[in-house]
C-alpha positions as CSV (number, residue, x, y, z in Angstrom):
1,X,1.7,26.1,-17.4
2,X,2.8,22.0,-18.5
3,X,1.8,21.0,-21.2
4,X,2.0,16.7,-21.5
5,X,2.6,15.2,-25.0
6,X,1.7,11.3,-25.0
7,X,2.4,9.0,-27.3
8,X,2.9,4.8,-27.2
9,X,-0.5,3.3,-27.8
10,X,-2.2,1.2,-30.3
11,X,-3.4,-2.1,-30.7
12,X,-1.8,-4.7,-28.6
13,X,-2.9,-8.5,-28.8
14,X,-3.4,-10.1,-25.1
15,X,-0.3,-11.1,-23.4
16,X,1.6,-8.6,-25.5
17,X,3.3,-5.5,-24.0
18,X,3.5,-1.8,-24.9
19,X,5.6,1.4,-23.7
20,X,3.6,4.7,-23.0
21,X,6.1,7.7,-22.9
22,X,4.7,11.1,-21.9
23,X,6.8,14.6,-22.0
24,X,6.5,17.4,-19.7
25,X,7.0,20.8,-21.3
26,X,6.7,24.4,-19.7
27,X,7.2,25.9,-16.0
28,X,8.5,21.7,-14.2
29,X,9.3,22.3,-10.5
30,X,11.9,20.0,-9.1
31,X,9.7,18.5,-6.8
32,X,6.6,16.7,-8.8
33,X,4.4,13.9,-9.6
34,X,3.6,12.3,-12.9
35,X,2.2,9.3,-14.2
36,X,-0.6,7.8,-15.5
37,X,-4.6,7.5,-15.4
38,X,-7.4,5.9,-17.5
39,X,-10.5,5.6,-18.5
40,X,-12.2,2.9,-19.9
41,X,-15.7,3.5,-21.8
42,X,-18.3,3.9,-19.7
43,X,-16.2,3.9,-15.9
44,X,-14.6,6.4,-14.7
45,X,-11.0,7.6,-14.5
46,X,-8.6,5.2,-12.8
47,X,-5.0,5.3,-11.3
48,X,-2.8,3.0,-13.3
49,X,1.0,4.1,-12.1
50,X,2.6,7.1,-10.3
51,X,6.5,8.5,-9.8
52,X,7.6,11.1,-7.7
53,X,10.5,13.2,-9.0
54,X,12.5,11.4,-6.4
55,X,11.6,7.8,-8.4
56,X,9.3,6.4,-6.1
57,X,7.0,4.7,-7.9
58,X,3.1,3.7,-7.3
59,X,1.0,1.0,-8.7
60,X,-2.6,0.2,-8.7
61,X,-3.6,-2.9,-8.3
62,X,-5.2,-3.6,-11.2
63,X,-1.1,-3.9,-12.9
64,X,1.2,-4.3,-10.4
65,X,3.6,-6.8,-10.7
66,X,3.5,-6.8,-14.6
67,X,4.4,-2.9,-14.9
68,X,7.0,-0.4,-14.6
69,X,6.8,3.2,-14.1
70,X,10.0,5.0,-15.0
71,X,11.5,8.9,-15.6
72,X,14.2,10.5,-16.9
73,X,14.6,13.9,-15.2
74,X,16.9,15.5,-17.4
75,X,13.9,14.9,-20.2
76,X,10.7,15.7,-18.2
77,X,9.4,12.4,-19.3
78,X,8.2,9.5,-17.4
79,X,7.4,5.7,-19.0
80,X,4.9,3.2,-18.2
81,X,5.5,0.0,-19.5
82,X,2.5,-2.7,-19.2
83,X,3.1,-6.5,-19.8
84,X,0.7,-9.6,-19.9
85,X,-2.0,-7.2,-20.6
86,X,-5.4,-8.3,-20.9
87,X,-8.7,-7.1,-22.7
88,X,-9.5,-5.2,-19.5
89,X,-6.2,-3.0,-19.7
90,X,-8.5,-1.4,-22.5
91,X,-8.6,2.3,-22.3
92,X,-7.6,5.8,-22.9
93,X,-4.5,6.3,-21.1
94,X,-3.8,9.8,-19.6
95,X,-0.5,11.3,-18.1
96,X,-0.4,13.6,-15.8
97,X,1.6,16.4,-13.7
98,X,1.4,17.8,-10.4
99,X,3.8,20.1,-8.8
100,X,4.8,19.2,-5.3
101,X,6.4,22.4,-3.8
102,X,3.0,24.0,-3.1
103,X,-0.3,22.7,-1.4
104,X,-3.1,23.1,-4.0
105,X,-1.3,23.0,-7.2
106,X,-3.4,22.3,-10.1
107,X,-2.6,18.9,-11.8
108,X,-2.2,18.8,-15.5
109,X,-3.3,16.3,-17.8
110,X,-2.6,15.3,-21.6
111,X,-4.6,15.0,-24.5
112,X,-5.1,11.1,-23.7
113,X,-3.4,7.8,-26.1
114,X,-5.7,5.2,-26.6
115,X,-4.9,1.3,-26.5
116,X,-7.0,-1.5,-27.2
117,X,-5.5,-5.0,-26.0
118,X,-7.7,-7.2,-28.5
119,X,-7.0,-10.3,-31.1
């Protein structure tokens, strides 16, 4: 079992940035992926950002170029940072956790950290 604790939203005005931080507790493999989904009212859930545990990082489209998606292994916790956002970047933002070192692991997902990007 993981368990994700997520924490870094809020209220951001447009063009402003935030920092998502997520934790990964529980049974971590050394071979994973982690990052981050969301969902904005009424669509469904979207990929924003992945890492592998080896750092290699994946973006949608909707923020590359103005994002970073970072981890610190020793912590079990990865980052997303989102600049220039925009009113669409609206959402509730998920992490999530999949173990790599078997085919048909489960993925895990957290409780979910809302940020509205509005003046």
């Amino acid at each position: 079992q993981v368990q994700l604790v997520e924490s870094g939203g809020g209220l951001v005005q447009p063009g402003g940035s935030l920092r998502l931080s997520c934790v990964a507790n529980g049974s971590i493999s050394s071979i994973y992926n982690m990052g981050w989904y969301r969902q904005a009212q009424g669509k469904q859930r979207e990929l924003v950002a992945m890492i592998t545990s080896g750092g290699w990082p994946n973006y949608a489209d909707s923020v590359r170029g103005r994002s970073t998606i970072s981890r610190d292994r020793p912590k079990n916790t990865v980052y997303l940072q989102i600049n220039s956002l925009k009113p669409e970047d609206t959402a509730v933002y998920y992490c999530t956790w999949r173990d790599l070192t078997y085919v048909g692991a489960p993925a895990y997902w957290g409780q979910g950290t809302q940020v509205i990007v509005s003046s």
